[in-house]
DOFIKE-807426 format. One record per atom (N, C-alpha, C): z, y, x. Coordinates in steps of 0.02 Angstrom, whole numbers, padded with zeros to 5 digits, always signed. Layout:
BEGIN
ZYX...
//
This chain:
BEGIN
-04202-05266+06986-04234-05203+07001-04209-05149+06954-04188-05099+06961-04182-05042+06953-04240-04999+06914-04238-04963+06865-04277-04919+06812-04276-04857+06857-04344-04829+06870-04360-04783+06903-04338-04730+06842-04312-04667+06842-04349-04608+06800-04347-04571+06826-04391-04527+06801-04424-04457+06839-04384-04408+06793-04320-04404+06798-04288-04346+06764-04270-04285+06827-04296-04239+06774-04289-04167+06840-04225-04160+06817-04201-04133+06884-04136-04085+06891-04123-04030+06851-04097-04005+06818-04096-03942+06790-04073-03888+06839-04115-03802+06836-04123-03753+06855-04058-03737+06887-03998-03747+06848-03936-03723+06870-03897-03768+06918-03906-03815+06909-03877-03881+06960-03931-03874+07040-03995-03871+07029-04017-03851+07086-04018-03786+07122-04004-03717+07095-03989-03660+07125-03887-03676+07137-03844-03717+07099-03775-03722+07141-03792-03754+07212-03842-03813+07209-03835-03836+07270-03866-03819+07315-03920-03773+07312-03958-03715+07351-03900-03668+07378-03867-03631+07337-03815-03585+07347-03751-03621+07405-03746-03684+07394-03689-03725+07442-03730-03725+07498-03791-03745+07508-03835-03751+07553-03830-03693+07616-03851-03622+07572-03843-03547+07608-03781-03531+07620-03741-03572+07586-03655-03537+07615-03629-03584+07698-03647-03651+07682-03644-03682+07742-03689-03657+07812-03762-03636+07796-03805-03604+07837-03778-03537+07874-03729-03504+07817-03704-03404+07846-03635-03438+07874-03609-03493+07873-03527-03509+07923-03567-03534+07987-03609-03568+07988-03648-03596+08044-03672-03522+08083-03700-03484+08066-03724-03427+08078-03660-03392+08126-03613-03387+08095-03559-03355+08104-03520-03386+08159-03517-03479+08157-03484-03503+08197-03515-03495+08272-03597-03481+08277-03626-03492+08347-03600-03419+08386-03623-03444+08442-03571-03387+08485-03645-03371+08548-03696-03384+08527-03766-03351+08559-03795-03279+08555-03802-03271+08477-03823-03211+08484-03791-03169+08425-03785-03104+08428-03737-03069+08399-03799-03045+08334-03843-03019+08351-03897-03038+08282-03887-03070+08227-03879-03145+08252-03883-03216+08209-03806-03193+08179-03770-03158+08199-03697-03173+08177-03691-03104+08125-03736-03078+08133-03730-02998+08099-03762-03020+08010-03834-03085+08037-03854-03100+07978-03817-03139+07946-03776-03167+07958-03724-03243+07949-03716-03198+07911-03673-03136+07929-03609-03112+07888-03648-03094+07818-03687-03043+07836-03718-03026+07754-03755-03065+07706-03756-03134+07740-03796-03186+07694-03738-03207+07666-03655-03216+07708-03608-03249+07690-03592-03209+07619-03591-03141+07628-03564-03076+07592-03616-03112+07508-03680-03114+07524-03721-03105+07450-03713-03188+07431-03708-03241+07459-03707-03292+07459-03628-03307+07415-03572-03293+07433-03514-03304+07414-03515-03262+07335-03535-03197+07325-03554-03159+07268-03586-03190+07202-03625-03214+07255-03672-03282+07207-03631-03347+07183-03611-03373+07250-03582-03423+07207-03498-03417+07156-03491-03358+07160-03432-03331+07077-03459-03343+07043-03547-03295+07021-03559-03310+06984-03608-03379+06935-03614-03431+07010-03662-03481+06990-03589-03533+06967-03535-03518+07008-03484-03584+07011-03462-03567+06926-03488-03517+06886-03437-03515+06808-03507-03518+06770-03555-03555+06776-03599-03581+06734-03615-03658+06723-03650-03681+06664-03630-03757+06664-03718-03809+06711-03700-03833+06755-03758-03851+06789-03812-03890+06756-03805-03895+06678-03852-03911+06630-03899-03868+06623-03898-03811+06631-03919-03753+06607-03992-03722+06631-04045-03726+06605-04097-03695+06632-04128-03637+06649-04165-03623+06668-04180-03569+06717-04180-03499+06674-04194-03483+06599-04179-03422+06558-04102-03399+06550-04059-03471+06520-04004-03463+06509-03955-03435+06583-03950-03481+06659-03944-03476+06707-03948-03399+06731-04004-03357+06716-04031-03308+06757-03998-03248+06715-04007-03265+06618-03952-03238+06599-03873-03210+06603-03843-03285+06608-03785-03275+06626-03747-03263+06686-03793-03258+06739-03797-03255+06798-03783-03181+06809-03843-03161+06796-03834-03058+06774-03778-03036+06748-03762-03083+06676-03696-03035+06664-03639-03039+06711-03622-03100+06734-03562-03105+06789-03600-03051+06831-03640-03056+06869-03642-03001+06947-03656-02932+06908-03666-02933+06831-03653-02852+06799-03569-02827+06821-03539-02896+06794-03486-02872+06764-03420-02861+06867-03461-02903+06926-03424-02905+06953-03446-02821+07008-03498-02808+06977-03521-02730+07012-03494-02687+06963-03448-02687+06921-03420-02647+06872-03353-02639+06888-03325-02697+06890-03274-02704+06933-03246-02656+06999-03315-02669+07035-03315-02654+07130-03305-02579+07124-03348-02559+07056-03379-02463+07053-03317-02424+07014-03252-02471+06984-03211-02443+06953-03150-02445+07017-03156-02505+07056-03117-02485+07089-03126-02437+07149-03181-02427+07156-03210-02367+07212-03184-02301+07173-03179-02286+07098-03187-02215+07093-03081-02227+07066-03069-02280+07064-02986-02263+07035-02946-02261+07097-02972-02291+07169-02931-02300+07221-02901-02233+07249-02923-02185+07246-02914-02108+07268-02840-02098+07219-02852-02099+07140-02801-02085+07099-02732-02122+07121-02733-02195+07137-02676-02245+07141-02654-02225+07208-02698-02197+07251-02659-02184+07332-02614-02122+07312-02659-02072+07282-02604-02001+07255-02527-02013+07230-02544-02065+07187-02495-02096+07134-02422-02101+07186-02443-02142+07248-02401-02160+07291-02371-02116+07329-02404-02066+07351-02378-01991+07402-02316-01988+07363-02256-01965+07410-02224-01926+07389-02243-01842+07365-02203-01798+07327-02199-01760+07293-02198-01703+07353-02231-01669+07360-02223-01586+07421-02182-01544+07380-02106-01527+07418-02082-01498+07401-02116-01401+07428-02116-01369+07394-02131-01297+07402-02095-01248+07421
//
């Protein structure tokens, strides 16, 4: 016989496999071909779901629910910092490219 224990999962190992859970649920969403609704929600669950798992897939699944929620924030700080620098530099780098108007 086998030793029962009642060891819980830790916080971070059960929100990765929650997060695998909702990513398989928004391709399913996406794959049905019924209603265009279901496929509209697929996509934006796929969109926050995939966001999530960047930042759940670079934490260690030991990790409990303070540390987790911590480090969690700074990645989706640091990947909306990212998104907002390239929104305001993309204008400059297209200019960059124009050729020169001669006068």
């Amino acid at each position: 016989m086998g030793v029962i224990t009642n060891k819980k999962i830790p916080f971070a190992a059960r929100a990765q496999r929650l997060n695998i859970y909702l990513l398989l649920l928004a391709l399913f969403m996406l794959a049905q071909q019924f209603t265009y609704t279901i496929y509209l929600w697929g996509f934006r669950l796929l969109f926050v779901v995939v966001t999530l798992q960047v930042a759940l897939g670079n934490i260690d699944p030991e990790w409990d629910f303070k540390k987790t929620a911590r480090k969690t924030l700074i990645i989706l700080l640091v990947i909306a910092a990212i998104f907002i620098i390239s929104i305001v530099v993309t204008p400059y780098l297209v200019e960059l490219g124009r050729p020169k108007r001669a006068f």
